[in-house]
py3Dmol code that shows the C-alpha trace and the ligand (Angstrom):
import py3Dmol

protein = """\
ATOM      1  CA  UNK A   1      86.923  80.183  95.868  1.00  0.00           C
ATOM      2  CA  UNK A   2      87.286  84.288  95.378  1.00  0.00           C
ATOM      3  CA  UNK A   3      90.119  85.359  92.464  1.00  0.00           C
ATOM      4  CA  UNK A   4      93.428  85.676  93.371  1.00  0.00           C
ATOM      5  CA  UNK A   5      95.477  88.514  90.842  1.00  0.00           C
ATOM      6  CA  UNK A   6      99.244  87.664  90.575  1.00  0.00           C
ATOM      7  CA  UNK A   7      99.330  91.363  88.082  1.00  0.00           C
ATOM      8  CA  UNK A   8     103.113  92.298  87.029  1.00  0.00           C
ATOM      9  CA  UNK A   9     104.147  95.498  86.649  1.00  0.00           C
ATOM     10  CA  UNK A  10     107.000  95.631  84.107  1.00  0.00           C
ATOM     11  CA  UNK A  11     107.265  99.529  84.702  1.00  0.00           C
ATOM     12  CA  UNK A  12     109.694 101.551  82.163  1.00  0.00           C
ATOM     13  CA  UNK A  13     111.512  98.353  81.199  1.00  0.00           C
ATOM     14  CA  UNK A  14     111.850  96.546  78.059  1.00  0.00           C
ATOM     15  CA  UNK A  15     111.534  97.291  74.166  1.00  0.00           C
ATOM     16  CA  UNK A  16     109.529  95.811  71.514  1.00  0.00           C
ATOM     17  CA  UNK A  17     111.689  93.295  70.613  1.00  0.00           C
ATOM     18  CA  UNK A  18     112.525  92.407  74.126  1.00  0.00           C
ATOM     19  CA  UNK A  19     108.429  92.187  75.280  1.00  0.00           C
ATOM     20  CA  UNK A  20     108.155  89.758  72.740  1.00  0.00           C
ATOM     21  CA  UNK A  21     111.185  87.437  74.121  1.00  0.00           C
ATOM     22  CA  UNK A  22     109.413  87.944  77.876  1.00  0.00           C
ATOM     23  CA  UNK A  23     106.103  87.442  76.113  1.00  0.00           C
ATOM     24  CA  UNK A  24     107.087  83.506  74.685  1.00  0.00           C
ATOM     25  CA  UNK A  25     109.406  82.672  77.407  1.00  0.00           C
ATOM     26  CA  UNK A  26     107.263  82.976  79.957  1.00  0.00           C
ATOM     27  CA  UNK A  27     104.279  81.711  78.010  1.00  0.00           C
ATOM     28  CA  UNK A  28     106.596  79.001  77.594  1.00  0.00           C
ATOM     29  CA  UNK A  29     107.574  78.693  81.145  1.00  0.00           C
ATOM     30  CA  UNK A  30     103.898  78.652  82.652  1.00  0.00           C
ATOM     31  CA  UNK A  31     102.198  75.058  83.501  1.00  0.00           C
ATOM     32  CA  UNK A  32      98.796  76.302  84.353  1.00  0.00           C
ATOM     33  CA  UNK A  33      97.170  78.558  85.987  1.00  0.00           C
ATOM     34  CA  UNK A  34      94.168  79.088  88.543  1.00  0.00           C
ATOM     35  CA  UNK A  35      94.446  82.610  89.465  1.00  0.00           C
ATOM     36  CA  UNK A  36      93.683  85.703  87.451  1.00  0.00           C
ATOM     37  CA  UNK A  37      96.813  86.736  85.837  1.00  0.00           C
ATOM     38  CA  UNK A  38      97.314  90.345  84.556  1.00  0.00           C
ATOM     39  CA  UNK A  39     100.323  91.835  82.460  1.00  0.00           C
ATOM     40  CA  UNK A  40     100.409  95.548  82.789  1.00  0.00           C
ATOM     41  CA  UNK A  41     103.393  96.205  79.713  1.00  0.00           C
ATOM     42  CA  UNK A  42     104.976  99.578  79.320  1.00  0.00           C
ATOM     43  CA  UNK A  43     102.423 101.055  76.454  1.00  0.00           C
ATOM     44  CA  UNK A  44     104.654 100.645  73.205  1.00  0.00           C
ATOM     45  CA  UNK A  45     104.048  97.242  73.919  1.00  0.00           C
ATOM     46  CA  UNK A  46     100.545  97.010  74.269  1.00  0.00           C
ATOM     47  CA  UNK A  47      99.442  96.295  70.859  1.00  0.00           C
ATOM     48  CA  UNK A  48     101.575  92.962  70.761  1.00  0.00           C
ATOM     49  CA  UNK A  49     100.406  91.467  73.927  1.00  0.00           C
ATOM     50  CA  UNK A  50      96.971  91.925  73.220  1.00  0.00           C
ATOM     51  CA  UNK A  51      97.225  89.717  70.262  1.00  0.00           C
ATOM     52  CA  UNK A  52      99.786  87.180  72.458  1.00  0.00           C
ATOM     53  CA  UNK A  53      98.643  86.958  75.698  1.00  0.00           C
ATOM     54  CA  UNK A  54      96.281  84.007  75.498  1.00  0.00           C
ATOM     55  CA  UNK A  55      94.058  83.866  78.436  1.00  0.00           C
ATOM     56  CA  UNK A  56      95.993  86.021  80.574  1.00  0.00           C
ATOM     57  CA  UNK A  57      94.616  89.876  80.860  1.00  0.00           C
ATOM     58  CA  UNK A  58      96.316  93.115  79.780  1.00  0.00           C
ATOM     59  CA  UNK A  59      96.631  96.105  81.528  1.00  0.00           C
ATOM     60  CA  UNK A  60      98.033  99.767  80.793  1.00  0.00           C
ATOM     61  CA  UNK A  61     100.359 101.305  83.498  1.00  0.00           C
ATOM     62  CA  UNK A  62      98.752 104.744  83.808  1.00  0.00           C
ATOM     63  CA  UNK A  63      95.993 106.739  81.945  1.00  0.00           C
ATOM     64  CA  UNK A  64      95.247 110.255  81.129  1.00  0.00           C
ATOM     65  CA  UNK A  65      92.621 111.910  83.348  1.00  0.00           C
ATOM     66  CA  UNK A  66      91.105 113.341  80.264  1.00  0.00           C
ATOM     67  CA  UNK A  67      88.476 112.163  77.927  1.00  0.00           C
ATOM     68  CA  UNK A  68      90.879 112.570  74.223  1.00  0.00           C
ATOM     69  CA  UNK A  69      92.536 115.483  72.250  1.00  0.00           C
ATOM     70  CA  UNK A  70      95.326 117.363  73.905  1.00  0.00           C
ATOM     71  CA  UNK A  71      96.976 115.600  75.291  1.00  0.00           C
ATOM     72  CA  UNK A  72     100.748 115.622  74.078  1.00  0.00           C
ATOM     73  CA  UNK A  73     102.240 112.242  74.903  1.00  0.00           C
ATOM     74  CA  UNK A  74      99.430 111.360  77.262  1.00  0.00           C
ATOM     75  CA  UNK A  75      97.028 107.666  76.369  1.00  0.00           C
ATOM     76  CA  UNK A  76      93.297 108.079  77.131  1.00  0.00           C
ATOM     77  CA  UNK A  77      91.332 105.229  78.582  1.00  0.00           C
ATOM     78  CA  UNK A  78      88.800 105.504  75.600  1.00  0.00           C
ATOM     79  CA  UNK A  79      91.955 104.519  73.599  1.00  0.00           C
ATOM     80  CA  UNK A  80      92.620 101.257  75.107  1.00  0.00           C
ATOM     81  CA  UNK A  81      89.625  99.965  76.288  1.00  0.00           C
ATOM     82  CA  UNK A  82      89.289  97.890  72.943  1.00  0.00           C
ATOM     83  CA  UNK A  83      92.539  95.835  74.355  1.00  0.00           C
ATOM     84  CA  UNK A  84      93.169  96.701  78.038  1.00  0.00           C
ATOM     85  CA  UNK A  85      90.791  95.500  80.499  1.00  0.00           C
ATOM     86  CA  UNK A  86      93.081  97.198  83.603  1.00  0.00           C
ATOM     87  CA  UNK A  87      95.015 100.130  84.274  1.00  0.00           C
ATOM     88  CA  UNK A  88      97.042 101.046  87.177  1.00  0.00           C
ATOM     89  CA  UNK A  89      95.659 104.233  88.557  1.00  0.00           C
ATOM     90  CA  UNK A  90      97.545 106.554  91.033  1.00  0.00           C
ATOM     91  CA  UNK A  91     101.144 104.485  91.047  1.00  0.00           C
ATOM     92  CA  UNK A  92     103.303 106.356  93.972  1.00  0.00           C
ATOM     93  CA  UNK A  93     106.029 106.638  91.219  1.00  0.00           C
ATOM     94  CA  UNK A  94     103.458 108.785  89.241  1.00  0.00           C
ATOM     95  CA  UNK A  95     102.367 110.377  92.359  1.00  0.00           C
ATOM     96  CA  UNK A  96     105.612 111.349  93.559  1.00  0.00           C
ATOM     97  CA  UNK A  97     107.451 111.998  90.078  1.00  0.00           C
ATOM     98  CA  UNK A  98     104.726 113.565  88.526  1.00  0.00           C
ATOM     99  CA  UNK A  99     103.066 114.952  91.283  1.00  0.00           C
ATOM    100  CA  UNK A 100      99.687 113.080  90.999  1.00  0.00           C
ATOM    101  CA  UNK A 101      97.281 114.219  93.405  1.00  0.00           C
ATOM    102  CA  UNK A 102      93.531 112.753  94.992  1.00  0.00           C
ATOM    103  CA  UNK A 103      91.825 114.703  92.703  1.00  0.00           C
ATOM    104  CA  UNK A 104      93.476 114.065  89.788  1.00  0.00           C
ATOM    105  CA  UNK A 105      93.461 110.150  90.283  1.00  0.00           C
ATOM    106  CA  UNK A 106      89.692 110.155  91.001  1.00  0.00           C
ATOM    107  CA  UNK A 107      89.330 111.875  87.568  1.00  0.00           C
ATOM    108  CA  UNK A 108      91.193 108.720  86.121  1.00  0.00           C
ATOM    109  CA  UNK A 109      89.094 106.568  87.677  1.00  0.00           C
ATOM    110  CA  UNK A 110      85.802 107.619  86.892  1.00  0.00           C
ATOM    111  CA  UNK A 111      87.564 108.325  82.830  1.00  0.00           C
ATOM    112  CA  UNK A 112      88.014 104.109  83.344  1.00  0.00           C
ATOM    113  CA  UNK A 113      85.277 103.326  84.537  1.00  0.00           C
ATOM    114  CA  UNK A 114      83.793 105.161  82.132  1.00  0.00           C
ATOM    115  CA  UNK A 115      84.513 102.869  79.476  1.00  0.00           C
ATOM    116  CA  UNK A 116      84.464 100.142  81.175  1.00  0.00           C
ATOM    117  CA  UNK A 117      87.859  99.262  82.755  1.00  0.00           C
ATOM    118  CA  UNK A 118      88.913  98.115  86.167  1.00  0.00           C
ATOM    119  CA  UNK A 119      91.498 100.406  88.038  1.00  0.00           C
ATOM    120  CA  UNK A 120      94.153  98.981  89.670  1.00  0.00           C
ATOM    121  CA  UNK A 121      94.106 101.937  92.769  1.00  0.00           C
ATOM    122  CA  UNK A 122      97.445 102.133  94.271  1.00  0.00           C
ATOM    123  CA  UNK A 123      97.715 103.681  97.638  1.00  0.00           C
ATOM    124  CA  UNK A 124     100.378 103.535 100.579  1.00  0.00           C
ATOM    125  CA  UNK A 125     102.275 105.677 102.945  1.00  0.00           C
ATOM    126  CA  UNK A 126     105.797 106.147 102.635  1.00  0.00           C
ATOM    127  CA  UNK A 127     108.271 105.724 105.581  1.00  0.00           C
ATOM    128  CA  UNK A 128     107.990 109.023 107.334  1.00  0.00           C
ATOM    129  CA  UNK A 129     104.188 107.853 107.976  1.00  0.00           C
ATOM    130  CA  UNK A 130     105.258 104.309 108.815  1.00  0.00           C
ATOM    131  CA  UNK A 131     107.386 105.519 111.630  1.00  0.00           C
ATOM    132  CA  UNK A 132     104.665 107.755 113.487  1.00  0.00           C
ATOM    133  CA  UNK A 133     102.800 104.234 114.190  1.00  0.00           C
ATOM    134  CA  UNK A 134      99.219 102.936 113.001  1.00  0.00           C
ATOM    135  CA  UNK A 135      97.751 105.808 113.686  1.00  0.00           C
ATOM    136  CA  UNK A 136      98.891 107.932 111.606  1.00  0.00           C
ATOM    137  CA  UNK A 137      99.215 105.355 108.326  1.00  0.00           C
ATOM    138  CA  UNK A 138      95.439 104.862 109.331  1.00  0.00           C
ATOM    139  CA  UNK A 139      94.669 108.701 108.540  1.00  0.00           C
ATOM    140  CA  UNK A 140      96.867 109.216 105.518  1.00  0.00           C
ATOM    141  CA  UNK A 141      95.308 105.667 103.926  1.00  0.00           C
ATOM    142  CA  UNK A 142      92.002 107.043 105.118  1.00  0.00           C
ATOM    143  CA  UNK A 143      92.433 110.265 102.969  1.00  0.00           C
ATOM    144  CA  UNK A 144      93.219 108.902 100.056  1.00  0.00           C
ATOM    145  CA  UNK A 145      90.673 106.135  99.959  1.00  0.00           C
ATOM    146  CA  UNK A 146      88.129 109.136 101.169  1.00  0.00           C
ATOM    147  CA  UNK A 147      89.820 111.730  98.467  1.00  0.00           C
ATOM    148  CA  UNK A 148      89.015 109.297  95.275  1.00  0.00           C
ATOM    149  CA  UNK A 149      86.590 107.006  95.938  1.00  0.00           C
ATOM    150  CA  UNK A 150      82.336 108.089  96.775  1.00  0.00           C
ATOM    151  CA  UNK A 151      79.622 105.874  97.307  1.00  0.00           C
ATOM    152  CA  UNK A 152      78.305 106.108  93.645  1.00  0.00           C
ATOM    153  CA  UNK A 153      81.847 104.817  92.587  1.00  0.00           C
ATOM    154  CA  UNK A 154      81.732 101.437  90.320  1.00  0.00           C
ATOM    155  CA  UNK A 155      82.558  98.877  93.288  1.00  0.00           C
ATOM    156  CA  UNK A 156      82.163  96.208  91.108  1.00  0.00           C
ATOM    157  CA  UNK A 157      84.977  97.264  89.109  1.00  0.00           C
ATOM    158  CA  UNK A 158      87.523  98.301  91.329  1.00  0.00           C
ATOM    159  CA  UNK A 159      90.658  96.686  92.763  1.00  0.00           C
ATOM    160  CA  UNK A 160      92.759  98.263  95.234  1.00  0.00           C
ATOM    161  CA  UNK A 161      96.503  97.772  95.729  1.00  0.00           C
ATOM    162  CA  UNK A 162      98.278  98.891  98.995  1.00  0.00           C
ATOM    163  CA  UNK A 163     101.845  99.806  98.337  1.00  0.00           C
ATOM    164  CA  UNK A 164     103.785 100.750 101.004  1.00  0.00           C
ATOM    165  CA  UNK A 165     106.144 102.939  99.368  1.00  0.00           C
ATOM    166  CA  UNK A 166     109.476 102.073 101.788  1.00  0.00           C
ATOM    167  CA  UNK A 167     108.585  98.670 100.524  1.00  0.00           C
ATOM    168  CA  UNK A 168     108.368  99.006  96.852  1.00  0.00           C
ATOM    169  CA  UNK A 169     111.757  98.107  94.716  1.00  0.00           C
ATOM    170  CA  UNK A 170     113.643  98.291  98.151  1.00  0.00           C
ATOM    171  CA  UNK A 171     113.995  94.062  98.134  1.00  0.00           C
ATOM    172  CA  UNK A 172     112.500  95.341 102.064  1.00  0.00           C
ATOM    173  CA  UNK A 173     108.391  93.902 101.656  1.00  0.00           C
ATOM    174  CA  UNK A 174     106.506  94.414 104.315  1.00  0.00           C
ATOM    175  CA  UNK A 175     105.623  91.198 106.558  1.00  0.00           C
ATOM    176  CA  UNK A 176     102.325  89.172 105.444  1.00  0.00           C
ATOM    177  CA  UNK A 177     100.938  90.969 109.428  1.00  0.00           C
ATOM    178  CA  UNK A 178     102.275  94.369 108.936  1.00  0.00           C
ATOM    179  CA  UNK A 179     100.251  93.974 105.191  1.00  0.00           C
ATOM    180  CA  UNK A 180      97.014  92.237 106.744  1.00  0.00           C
ATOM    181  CA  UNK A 181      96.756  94.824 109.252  1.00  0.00           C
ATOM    182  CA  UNK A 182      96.578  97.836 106.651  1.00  0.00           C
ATOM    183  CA  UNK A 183      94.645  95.651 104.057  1.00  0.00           C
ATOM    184  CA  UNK A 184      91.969  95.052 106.704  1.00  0.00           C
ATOM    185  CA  UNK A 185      91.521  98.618 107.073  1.00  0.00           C
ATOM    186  CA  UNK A 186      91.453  99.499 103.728  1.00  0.00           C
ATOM    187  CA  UNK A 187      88.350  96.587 103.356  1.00  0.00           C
ATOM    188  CA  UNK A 188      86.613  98.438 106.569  1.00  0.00           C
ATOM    189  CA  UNK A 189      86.969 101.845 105.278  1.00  0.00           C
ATOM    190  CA  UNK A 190      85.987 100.413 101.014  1.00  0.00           C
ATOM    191  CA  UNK A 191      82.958  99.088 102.717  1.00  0.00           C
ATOM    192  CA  UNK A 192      82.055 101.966 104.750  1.00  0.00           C
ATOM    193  CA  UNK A 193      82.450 104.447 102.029  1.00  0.00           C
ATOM    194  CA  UNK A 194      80.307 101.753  99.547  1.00  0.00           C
ATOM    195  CA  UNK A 195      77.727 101.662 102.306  1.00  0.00           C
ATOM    196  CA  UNK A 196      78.607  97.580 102.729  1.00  0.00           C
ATOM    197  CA  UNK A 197      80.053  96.460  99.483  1.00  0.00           C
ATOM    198  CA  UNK A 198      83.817  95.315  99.280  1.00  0.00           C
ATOM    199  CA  UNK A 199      86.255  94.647  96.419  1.00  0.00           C
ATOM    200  CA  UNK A 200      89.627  92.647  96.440  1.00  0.00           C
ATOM    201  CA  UNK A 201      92.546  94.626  98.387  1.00  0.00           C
ATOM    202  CA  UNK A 202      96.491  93.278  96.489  1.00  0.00           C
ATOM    203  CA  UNK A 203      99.475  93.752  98.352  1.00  0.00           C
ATOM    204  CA  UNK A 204     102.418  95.337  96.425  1.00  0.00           C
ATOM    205  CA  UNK A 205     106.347  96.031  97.166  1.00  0.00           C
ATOM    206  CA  UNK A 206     109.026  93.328  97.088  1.00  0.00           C
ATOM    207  CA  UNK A 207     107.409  90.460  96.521  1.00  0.00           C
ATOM    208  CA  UNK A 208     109.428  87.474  95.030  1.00  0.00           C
ATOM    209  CA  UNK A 209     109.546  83.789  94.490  1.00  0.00           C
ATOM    210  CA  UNK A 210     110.281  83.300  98.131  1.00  0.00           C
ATOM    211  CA  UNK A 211     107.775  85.908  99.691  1.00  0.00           C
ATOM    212  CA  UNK A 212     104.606  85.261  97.234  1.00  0.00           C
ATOM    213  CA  UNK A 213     102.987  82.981  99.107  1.00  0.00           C
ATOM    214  CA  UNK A 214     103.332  83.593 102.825  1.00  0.00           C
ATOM    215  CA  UNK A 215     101.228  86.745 101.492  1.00  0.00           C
ATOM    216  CA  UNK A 216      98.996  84.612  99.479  1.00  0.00           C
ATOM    217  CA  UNK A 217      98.071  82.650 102.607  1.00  0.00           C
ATOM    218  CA  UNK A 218      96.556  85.671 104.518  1.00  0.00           C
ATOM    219  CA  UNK A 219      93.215  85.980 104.341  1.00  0.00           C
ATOM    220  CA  UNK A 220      92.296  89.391 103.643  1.00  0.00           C
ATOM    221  CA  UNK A 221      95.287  89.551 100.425  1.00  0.00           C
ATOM    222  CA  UNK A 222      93.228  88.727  97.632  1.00  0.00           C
ATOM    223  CA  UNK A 223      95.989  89.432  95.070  1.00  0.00           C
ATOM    224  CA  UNK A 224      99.933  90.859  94.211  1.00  0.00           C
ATOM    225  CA  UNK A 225     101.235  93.677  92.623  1.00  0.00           C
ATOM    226  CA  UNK A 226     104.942  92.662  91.560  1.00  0.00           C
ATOM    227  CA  UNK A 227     107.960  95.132  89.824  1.00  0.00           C
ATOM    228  CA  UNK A 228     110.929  93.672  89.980  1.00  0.00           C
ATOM    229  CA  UNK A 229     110.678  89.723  90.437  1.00  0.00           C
ATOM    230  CA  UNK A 230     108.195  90.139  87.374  1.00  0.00           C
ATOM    231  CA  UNK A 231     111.197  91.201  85.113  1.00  0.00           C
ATOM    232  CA  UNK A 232     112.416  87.984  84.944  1.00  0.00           C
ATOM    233  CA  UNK A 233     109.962  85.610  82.932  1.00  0.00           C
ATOM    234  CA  UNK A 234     111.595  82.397  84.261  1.00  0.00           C
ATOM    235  CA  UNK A 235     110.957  83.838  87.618  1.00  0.00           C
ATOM    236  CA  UNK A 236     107.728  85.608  86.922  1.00  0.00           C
ATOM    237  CA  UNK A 237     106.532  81.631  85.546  1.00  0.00           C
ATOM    238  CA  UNK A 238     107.606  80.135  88.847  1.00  0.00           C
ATOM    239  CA  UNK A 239     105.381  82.386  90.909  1.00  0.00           C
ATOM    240  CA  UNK A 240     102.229  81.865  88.975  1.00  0.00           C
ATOM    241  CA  UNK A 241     103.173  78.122  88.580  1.00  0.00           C
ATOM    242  CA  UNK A 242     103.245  77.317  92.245  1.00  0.00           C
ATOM    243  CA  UNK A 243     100.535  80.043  93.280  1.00  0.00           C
TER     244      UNK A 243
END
"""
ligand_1 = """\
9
PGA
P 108.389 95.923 93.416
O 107.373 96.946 92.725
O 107.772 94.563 93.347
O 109.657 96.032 92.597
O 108.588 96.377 94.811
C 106.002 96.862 92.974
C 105.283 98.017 92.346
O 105.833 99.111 92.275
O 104.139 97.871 91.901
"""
view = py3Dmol.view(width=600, height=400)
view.addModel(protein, "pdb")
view.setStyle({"model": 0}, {"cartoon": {"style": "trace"}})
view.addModel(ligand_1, "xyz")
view.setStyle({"model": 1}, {"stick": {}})
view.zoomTo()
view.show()
């Protein structure tokens, strides 16, 4: 059987002292698991869910594009690699809020690959795209597969999320079809840019306790990207339980 990643992204939410509450209560909370799970933790909590997180994986929401050095406020991949296996790469609440481009996102993926973490490469149109038809989300997902990734890129450590931005934190997911349709694209276009070799494709925006698994079922969804139903620990447990 290929993974499955159930990989929560707890965003600009929670402080030390509550991470470690979330931390026990959902380690608490969770029966088993078969899937890879992944805990991406805003950074000031990094350090304490490396040492907690027993047999689930860490990741860091966002990375510098740089190597080290100045960098005011900014976290380098070569100063997490030690404890972060993942990082979330190109975010459409980086892109938009700090205007993140192609370019600049490629540069953080080759910095992670460089020391040897997986990117977690968010892309997605936002509504405006969505309404001109599948035409037009094919070219704009297209670009920004075509703008970041090259056939030298490090396949084999590489996941790609598709996150529809009308869908994300709007409680509005897309359908498992509408999500299957894009996420067989992206596969096509990963494969023709790798010159045949593919890598798991997540679905991301609105996914909850009652959604998870009708996406989980499709074929071509090899994992989830979840804000919001994450932020909850109970909650978070009952989706990797029954996954
Ligand atoms: P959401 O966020 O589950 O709250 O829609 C997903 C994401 O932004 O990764």
């Amino acid at each position: 059987m290929k993974d499955f990643y159930i990989i929560a992204n707890l965003k600009m939410n929670k402080s030390i002292v509550e991470s470690k509450i979330y931390l026990n209560l959902l380690k608490e909370n969770i029966q088993n698991f078969n899937n890879k799970i992944v805990i991406c933790p805003s950074s000031i909590s990094l350090f304490y869910f490396a040492n907690e997180i027993q047999g689930m994986k860490l990741g860091i929401q966002d990375i510098d594009h740089r190597e080290q050095g100045q960098g005011t406020g900014s976290i380098s991949a070569s100063q997490v690699k030690d404890i972060c296996e993942f990082a979330i790469v190109g975010h459409s609440e980086r892109r938009q809020t700090f205007f993140e481009n192609n370019k600049t996102i490629s540069e953080k993926l080759q910095m992670l690959w460089k020391n040897n973490m997986t990117p977690i490469f968010c892309i997605g149109e936002n509504q405006e795209v969505r309404n001109k038809g599948f035409k037009a989300i094919e070219k704009h997902i297209n670009k920004q597969l075509r703008d970041s990734l090259f056939e030298d890129s490090k396949w084999e450590n590489l996941l790609v999320a598709y996150e529809p931005i009308w869908a994300i934190g709007t409680g509005l997911s897309a359908s498992p079809e509408q999500a299957s349709e894009v996420i067989s694209l992206i596969h096509e276009t990963v494969k023709e840019i790798s010159g045949g070799i593919d890598v798991p494709i997540l679905y991301g925006g609105s996914v909850n306790e009652e959604n998870h698994l009708d996406f989980q079922n499709e074929e071509k969804i090899n994992g989830l990207l979840i804000g919001s139903a994450c932020l909850d620990p109970i909650t978070f447990s009952k989706i990797i339980n029954n996954s």
